[in-house]
PDB file of N, CA, C and O in Angstrom:
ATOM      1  N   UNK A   1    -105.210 -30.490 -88.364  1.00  0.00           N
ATOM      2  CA  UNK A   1    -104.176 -31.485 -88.544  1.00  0.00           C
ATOM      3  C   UNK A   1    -102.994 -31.168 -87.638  1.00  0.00           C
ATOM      4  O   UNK A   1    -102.774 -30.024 -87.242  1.00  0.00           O
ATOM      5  N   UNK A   2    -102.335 -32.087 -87.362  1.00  0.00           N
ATOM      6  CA  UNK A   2    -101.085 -31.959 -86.392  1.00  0.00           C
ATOM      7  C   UNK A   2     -99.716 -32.830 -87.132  1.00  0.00           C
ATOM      8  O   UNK A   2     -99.864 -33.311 -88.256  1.00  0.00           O
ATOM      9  N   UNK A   3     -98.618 -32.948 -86.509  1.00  0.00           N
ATOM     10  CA  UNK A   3     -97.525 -33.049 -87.188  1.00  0.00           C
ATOM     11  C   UNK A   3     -98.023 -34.563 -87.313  1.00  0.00           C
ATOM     12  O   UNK A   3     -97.909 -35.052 -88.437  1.00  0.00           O
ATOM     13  N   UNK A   4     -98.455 -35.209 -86.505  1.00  0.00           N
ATOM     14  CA  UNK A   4     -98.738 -36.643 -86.390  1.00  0.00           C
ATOM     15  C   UNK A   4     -99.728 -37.833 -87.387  1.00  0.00           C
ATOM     16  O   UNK A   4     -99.694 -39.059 -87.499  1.00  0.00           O
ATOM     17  N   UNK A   5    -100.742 -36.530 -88.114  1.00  0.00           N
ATOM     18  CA  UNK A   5    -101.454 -36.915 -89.383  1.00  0.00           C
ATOM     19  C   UNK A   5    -100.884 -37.161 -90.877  1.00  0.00           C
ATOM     20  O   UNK A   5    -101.454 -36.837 -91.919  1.00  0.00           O
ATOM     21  N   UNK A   6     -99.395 -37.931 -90.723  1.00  0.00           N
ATOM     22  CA  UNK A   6     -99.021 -37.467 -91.746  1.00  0.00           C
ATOM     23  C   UNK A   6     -99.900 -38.564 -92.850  1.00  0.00           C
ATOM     24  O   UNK A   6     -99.870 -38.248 -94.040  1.00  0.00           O
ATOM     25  N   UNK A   7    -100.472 -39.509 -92.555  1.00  0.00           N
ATOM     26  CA  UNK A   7    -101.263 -40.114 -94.211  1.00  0.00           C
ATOM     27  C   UNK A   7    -102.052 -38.776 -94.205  1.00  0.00           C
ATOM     28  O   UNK A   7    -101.483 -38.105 -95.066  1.00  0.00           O
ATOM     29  N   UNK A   8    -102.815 -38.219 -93.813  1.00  0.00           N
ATOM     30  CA  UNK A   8    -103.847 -37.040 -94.543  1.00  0.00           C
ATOM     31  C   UNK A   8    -102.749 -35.727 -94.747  1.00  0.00           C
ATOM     32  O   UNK A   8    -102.942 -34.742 -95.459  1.00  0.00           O
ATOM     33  N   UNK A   9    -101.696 -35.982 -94.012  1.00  0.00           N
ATOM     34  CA  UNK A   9    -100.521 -34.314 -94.641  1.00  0.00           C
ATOM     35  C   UNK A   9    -100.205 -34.906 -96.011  1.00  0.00           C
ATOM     36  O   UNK A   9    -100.555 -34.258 -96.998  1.00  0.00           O
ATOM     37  N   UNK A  10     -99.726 -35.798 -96.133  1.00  0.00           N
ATOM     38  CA  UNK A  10     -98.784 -36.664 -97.252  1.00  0.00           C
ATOM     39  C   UNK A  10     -99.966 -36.590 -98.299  1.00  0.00           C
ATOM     40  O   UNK A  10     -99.541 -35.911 -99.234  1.00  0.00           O
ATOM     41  N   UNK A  11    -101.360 -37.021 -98.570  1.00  0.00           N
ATOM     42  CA  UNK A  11    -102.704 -37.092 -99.359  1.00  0.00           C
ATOM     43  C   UNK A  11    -102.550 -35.638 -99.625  1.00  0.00           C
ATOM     44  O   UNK A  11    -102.426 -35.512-100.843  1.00  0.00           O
ATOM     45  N   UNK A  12    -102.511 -34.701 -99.141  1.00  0.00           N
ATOM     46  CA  UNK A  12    -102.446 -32.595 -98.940  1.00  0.00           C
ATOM     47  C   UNK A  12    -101.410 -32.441 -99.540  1.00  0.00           C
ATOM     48  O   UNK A  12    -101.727 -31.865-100.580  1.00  0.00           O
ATOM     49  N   UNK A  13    -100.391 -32.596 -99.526  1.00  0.00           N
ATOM     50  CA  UNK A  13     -98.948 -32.573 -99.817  1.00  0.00           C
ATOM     51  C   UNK A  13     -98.945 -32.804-101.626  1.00  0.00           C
ATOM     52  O   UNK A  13     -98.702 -31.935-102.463  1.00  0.00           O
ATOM     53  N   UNK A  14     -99.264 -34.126-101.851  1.00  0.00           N
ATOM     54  CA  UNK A  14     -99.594 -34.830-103.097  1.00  0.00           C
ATOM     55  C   UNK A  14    -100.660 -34.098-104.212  1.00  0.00           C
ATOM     56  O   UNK A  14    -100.882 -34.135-105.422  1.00  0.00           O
ATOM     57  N   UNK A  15    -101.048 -33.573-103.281  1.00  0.00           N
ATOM     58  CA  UNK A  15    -102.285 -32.872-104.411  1.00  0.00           C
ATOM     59  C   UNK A  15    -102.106 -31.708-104.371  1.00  0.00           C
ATOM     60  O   UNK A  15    -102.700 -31.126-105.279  1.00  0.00           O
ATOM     61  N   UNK A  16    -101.195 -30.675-103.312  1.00  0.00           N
ATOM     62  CA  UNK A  16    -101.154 -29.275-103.481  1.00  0.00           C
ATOM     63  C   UNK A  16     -99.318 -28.941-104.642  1.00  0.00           C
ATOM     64  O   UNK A  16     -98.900 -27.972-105.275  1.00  0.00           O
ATOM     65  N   UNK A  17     -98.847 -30.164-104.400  1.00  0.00           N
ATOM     66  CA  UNK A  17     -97.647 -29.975-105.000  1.00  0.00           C
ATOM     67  C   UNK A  17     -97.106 -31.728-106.108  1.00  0.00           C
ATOM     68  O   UNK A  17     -96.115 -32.451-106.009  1.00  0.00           O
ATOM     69  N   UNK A  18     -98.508 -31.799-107.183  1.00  0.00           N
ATOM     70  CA  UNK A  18     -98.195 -32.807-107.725  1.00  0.00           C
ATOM     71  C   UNK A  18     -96.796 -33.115-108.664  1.00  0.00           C
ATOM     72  O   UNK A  18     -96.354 -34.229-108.944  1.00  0.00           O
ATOM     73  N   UNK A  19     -96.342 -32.039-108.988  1.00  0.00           N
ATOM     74  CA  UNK A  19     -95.261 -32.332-109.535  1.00  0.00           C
ATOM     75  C   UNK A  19     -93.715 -32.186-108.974  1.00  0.00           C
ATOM     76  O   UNK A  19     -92.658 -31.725-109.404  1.00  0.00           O
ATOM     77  N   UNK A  20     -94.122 -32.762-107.911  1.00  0.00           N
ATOM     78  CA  UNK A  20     -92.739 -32.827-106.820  1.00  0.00           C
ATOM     79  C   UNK A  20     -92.615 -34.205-106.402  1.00  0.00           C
ATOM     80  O   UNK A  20     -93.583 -34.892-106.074  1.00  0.00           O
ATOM     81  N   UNK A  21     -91.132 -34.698-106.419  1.00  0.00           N
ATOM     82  CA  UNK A  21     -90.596 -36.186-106.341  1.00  0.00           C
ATOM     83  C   UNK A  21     -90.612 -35.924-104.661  1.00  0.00           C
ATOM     84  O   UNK A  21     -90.284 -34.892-104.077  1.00  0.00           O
ATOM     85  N   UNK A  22     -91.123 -37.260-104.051  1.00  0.00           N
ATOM     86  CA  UNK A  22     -90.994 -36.423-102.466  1.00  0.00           C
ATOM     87  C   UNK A  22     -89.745 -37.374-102.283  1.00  0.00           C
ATOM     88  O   UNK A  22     -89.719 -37.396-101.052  1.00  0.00           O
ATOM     89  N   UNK A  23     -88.828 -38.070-102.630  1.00  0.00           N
ATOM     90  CA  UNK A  23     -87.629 -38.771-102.371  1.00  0.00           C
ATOM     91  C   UNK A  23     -87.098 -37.502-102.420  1.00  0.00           C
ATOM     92  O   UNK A  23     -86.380 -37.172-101.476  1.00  0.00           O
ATOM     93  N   UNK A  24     -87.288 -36.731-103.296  1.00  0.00           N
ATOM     94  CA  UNK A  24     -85.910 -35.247-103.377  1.00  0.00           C
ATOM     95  C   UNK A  24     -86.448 -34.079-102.499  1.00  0.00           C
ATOM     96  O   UNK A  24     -85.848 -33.028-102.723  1.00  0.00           O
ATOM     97  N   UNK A  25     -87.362 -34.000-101.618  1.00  0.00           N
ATOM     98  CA  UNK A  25     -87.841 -32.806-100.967  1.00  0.00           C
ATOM     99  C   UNK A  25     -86.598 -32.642 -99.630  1.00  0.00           C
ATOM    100  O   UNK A  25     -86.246 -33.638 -98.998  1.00  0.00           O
ATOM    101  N   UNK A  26     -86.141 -31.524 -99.398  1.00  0.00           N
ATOM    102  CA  UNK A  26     -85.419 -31.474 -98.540  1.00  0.00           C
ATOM    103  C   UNK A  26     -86.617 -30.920 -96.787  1.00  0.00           C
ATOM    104  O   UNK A  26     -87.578 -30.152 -96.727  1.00  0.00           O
ATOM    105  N   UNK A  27     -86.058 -31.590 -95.887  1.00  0.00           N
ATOM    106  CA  UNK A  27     -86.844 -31.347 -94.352  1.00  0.00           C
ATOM    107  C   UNK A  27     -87.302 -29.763 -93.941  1.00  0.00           C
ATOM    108  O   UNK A  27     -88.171 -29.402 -93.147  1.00  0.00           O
ATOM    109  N   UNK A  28     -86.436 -29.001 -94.739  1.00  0.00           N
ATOM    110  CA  UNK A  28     -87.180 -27.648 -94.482  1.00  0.00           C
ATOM    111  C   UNK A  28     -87.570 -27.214 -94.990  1.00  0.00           C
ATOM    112  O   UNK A  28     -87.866 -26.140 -94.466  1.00  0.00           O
ATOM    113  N   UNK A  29     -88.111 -27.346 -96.591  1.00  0.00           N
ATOM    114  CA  UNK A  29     -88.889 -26.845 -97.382  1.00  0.00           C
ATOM    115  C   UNK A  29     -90.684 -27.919 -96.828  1.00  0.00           C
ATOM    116  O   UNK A  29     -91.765 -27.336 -96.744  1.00  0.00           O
ATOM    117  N   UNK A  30     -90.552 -29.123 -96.608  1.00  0.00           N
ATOM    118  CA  UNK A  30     -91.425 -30.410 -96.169  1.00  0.00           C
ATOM    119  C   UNK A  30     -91.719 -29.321 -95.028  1.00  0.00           C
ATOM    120  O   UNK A  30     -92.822 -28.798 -95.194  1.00  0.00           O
ATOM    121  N   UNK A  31     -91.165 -28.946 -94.148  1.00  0.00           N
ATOM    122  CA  UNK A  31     -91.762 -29.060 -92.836  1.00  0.00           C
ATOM    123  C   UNK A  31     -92.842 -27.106 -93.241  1.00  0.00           C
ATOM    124  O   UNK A  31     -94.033 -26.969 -92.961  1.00  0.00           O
ATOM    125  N   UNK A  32     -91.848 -25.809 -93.983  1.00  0.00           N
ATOM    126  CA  UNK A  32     -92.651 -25.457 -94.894  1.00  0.00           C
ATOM    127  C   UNK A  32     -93.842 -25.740 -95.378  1.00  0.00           C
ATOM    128  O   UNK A  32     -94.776 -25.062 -94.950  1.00  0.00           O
ATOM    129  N   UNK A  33     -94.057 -26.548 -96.142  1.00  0.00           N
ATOM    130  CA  UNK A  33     -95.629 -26.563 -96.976  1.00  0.00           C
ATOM    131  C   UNK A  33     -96.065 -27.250 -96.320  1.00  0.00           C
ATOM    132  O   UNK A  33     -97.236 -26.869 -96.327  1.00  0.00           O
ATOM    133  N   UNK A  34     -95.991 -28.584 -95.280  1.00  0.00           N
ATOM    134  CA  UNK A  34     -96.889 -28.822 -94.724  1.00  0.00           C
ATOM    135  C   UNK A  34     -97.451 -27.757 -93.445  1.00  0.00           C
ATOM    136  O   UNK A  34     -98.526 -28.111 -92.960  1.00  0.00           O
ATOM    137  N   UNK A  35     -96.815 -26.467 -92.844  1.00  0.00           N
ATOM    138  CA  UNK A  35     -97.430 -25.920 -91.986  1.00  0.00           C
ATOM    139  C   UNK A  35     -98.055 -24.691 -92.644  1.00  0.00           C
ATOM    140  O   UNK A  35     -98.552 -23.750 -92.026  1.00  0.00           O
ATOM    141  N   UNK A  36     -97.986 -24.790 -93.736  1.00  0.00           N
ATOM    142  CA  UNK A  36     -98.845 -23.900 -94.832  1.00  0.00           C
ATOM    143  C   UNK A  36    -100.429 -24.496 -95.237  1.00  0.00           C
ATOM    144  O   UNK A  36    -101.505 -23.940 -95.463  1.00  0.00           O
ATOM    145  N   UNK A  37    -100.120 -25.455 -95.213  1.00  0.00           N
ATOM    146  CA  UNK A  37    -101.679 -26.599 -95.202  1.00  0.00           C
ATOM    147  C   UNK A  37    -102.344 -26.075 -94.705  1.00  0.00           C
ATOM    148  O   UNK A  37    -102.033 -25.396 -93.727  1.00  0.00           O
ATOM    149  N   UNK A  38    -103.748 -26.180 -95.247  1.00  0.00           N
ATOM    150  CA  UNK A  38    -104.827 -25.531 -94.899  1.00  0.00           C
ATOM    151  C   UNK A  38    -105.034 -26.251 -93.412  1.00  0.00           C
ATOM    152  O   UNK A  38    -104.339 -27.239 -93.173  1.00  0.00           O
ATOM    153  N   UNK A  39    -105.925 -25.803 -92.461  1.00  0.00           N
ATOM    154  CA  UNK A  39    -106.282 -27.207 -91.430  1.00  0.00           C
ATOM    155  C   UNK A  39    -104.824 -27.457 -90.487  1.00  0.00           C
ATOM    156  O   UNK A  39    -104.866 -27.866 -89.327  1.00  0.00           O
ATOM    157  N   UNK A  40    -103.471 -27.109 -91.261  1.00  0.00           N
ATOM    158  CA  UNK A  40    -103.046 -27.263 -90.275  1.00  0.00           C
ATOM    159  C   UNK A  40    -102.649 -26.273 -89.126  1.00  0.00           C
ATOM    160  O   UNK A  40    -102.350 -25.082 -89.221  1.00  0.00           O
ATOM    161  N   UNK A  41    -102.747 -27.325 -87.662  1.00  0.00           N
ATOM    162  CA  UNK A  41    -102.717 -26.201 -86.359  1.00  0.00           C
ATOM    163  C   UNK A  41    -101.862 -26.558 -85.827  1.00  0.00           C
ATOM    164  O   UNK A  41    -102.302 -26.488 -84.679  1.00  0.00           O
ATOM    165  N   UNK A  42    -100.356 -27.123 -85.683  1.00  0.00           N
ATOM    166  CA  UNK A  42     -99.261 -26.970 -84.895  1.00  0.00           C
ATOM    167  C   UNK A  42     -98.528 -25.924 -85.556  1.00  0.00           C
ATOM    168  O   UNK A  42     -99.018 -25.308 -86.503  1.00  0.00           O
ATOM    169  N   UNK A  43     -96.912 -25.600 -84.922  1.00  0.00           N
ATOM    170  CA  UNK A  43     -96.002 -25.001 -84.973  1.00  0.00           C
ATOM    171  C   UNK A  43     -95.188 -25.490 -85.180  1.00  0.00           C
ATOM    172  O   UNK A  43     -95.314 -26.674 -84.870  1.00  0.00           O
ATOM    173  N   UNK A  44     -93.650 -25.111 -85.861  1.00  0.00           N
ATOM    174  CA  UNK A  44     -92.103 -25.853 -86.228  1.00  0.00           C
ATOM    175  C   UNK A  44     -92.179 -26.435 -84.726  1.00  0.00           C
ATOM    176  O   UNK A  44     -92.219 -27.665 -84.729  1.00  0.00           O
ATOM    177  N   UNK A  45     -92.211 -25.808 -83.351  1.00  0.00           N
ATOM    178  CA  UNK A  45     -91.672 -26.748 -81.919  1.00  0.00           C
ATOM    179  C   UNK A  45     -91.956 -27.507 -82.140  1.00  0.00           C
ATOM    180  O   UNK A  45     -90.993 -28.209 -81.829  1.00  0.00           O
ATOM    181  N   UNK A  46     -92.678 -28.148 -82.529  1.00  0.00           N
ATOM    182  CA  UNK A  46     -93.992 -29.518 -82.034  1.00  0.00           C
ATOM    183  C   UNK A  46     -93.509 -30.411 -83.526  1.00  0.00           C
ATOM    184  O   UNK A  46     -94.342 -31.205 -83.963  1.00  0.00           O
ATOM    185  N   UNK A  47     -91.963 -30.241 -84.394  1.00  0.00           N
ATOM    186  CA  UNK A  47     -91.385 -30.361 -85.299  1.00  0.00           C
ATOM    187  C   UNK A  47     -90.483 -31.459 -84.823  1.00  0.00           C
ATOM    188  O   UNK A  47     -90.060 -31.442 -83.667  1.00  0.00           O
ATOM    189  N   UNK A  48     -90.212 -32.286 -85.552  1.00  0.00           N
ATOM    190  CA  UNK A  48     -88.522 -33.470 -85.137  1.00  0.00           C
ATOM    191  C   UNK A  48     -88.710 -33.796 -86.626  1.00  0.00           C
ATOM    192  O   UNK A  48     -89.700 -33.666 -87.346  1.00  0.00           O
ATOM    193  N   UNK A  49     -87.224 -34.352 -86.932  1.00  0.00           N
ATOM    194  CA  UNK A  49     -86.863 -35.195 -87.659  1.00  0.00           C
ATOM    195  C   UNK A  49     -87.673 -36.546 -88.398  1.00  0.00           C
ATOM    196  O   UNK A  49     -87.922 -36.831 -89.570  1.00  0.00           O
ATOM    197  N   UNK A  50     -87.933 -37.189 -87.118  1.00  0.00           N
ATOM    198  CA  UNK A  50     -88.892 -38.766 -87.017  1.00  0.00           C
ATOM    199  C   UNK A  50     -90.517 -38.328 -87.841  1.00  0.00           C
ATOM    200  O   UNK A  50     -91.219 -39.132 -88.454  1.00  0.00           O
ATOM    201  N   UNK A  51     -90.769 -37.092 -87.666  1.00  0.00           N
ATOM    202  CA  UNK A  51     -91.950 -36.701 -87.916  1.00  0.00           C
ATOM    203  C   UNK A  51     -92.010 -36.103 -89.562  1.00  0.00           C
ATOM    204  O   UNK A  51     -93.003 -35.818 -90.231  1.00  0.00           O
ATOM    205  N   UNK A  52     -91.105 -36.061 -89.788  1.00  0.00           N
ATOM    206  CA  UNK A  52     -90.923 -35.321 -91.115  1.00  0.00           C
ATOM    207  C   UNK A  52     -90.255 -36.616 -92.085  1.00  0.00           C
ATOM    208  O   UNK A  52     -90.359 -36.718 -93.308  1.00  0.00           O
ATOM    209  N   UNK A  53     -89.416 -37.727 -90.975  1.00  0.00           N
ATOM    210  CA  UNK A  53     -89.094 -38.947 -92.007  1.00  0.00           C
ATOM    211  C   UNK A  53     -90.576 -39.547 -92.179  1.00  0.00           C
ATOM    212  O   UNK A  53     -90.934 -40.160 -93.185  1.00  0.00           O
ATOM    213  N   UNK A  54     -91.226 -39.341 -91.287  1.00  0.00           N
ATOM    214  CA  UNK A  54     -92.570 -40.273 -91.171  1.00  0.00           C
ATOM    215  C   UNK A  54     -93.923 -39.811 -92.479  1.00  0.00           C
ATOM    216  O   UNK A  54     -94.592 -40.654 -93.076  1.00  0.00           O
ATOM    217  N   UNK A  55     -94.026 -38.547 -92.635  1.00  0.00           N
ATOM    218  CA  UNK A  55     -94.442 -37.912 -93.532  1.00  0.00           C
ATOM    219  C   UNK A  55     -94.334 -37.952 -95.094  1.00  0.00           C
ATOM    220  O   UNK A  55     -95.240 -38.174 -95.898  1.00  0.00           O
ATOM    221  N   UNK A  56     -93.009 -37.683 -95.333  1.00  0.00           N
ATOM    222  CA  UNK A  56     -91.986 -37.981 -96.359  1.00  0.00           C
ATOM    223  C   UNK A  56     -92.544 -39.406 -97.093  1.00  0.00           C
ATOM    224  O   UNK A  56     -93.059 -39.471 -98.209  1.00  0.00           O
ATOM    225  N   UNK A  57     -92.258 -40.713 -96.000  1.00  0.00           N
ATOM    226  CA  UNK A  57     -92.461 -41.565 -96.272  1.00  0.00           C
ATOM    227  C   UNK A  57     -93.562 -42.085 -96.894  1.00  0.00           C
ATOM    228  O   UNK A  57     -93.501 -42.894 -97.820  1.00  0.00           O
ATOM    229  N   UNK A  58     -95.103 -41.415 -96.161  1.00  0.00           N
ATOM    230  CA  UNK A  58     -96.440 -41.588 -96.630  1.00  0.00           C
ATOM    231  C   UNK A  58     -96.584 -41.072 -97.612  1.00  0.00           C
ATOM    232  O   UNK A  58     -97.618 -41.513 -98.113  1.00  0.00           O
ATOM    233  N   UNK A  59     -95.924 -40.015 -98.516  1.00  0.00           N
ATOM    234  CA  UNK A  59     -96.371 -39.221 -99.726  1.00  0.00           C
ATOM    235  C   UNK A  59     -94.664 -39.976-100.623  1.00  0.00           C
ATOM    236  O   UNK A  59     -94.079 -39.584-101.633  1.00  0.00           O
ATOM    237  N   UNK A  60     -94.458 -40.748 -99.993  1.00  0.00           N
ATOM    238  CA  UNK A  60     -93.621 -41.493-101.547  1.00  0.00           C
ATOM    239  C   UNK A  60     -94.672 -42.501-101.300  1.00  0.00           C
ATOM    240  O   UNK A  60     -94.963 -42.606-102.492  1.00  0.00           O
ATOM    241  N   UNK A  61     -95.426 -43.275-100.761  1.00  0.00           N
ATOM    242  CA  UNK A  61     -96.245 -44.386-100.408  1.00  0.00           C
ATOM    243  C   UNK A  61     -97.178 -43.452-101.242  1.00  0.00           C
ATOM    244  O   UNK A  61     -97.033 -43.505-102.463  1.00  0.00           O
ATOM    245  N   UNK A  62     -98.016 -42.695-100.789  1.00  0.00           N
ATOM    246  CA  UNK A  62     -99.100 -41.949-102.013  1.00  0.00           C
ATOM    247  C   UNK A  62     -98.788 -41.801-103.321  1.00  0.00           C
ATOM    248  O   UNK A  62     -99.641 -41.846-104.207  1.00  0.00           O
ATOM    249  N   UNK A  63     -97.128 -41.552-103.596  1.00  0.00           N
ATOM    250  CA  UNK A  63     -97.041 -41.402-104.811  1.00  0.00           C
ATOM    251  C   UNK A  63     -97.219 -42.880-105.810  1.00  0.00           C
ATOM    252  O   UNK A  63     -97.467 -42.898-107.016  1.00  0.00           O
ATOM    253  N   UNK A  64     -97.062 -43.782-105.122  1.00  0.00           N
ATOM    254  CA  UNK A  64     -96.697 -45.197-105.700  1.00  0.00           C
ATOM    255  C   UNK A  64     -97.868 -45.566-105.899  1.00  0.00           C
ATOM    256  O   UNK A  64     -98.092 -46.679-106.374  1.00  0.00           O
TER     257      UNK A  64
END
């Protein structure tokens, strides 16, 4: 996985940490567990903002 998969990070995300509101996750704990993900193979560089709003977004969309 790469920073760019976020529907399958956000699906990973949702099921490794179900009892977390992702409206309240702050960008550096997010950017944290998703490079803890199993499968995943980037680094924080290969990290922005846009990529972590984009993420965020798919796992409040998963949560709904």
């Amino acid at each position: 996985m790469k920073w760019t998969d976020s529907l399958e990070i956000a699906i990973q995300l949702s099921e490794a940490h179900p009892d977390v509101d992702p409206t309240r996750i702050n960008f550096v704990d997010l950017m944290q567990w998703v490079m803890a993900l199993p499968g995943f193979e980037e680094n924080e560089k290969h990290c922005g903002e846009k990529k972590l709003e984009a993420i965020q977004q798919a796992w409040i969309d998963e949560a709904e």
